[in-house]
Each structure stands twice: as C-alpha cells, then as structure tokens.
C-alpha positions in Angstrom: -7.2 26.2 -20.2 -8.8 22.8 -20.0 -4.9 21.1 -19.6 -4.1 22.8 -16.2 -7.0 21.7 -14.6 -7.2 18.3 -15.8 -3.6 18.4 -14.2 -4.7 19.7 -11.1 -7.2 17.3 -11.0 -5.1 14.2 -11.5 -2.6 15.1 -9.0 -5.3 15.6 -6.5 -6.4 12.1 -6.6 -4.9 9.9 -4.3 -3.6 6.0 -4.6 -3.1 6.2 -8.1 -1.2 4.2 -10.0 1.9 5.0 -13.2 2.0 2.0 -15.7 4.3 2.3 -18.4 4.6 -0.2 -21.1 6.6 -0.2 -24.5 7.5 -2.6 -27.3 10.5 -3.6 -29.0 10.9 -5.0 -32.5 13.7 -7.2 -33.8 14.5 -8.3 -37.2 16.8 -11.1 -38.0 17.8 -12.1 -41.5 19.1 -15.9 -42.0 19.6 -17.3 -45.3 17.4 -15.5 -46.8 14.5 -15.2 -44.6 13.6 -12.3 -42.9 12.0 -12.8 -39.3 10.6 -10.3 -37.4 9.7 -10.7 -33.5 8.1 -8.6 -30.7 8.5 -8.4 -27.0 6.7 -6.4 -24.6 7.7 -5.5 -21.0 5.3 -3.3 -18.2 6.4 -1.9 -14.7 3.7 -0.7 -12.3 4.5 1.8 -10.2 1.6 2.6 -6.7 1.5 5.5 -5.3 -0.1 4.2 -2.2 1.2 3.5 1.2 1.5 -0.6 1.8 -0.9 -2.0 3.7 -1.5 -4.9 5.8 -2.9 -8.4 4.1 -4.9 -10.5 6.1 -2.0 -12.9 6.9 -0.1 -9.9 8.9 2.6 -9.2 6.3 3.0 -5.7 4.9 2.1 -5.7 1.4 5.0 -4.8 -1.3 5.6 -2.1 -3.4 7.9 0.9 -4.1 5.8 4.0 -2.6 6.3 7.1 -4.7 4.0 8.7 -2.3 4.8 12.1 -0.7 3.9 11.3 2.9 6.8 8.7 3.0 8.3 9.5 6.4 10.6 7.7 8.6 9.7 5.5 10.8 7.9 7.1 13.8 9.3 6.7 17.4 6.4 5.5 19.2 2.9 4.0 18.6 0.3 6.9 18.6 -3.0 8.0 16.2 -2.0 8.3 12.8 0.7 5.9 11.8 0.1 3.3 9.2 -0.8 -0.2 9.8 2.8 -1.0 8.4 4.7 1.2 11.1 2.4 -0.8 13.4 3.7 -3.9 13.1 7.6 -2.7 12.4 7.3 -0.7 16.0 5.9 -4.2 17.3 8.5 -6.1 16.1 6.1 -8.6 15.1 3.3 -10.2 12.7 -0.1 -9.7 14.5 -2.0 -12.2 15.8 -4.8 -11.3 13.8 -5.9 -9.2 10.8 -9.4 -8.3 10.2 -10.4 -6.2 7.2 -13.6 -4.6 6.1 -15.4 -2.0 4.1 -16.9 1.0 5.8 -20.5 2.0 4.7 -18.7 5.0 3.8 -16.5 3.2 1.2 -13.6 3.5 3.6 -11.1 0.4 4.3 -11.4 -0.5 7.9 -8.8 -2.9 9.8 -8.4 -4.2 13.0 -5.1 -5.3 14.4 -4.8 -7.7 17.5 -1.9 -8.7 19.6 -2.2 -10.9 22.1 0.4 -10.0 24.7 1.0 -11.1 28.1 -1.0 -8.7 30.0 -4.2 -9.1 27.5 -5.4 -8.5 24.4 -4.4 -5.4 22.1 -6.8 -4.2 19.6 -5.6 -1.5 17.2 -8.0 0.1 15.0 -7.3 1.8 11.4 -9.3 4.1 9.2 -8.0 4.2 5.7 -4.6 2.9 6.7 -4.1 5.7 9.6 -4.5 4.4 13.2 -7.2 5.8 14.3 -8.0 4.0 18.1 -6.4 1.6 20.5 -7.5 -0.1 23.0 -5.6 -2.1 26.0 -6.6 -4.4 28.5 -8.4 -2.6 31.4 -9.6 0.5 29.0 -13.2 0.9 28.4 
C-alpha cells in the first residue's frame, strides 16, 4: 500500500531530475598477468522547462516534461521565458533574476526597442506581466 503512494507522490513533484549511472568491468590477460579495469559513465536527464541565464541565452537540456508544446503564435501571459525570446527573435537586452520571498524564481526580461523600453515579467518561468512604453 505504501508503494502506490510513494509513486504518486514522486510523480507529483515537479523539476525533477532521472540520473542513471552504471559500471563496466574489463579483464585483460597478457603474458600472464591478469588486469582488470573499470569505467563509469552517467547521463542526466531534467524534467524542467529551460530557462533563461543571466547572459539571455536559453539554458540546455532535453525536456522530458509533459507541458512541452509548440511554440506559441504570439506573445501573451503564460509562455516561458524561452518562447520569449524565440518569438523576439532576439537575445534580450537584459536579464535580471531573483528569488521571491515566497521561494519562487522571479525574472525580468528587457528589450530595448525603438519606441521604448519593454519589460517582461516571469513567475516561475511563466510570463506573468508586460509592460510597454506609455502603460502605467
């Protein structure tokens, strides 16, 4: 009874990762002398969306994440900061990140354009407010 929901459990946690390691073991027998060696190899696998690094790039890794969709047809509340910058067409101007005080990851994305400053705001990697020149 305890396996199920120790299941459920783990695949309700999000941005986990899958590591999987080995070991391989060779012997090799030359005049007499037996040697043995060992290699290891890992892969890491995150299940989380990439994200925006401070320098504007998206960062790499192969998503195994559900939610991988294709890539939206406008900019609008709710797309990743990712999609932001492939819809742009462009590396940001700048990148701020930060912590909320509610442990959430906080990131603002400018673009200077010709008509002003854009500031595009993202809660946990989900765009979340934008604002344009002449908004309040």
């Amino acid at each position: 009874m305890k396996l199920p929901i120790l299941l459920v459990c783990a695949a309700a946690l999000g941005g986990c990762s899958v590591d999987m390691g080995g070991f391989a073991f060779q012997s090799e027998t030359k005049g007499g002398l037996t040697t043995t060696t060992t290699s290891s190899a890992s892969a890491g696998i995150s299940t989380q969306e990439p994200v925006l690094t401070a320098d504007g790039s998206c960062s790499v890794g192969v998503s195994l994440d559900p939610s991988t969709r294709p890539l939206p047809p406008a900019i609008a509340e709710g797309i990743t900061e990712c999609e932001l910058v492939k819809l742009k067409g462009a590396r940001p101007t700048d990148v701020l990140i930060g912590d909320s005080g509610k442990g959430q990851r906080e990131v603002q994305v400018l673009y200077s354009e010709p008509g002003g400053r854009e500031i595009y705001m993202f809660t946990d990697n989900r765009l979340s407010r934008i604002v344009k020149p002449g908004q309040g």
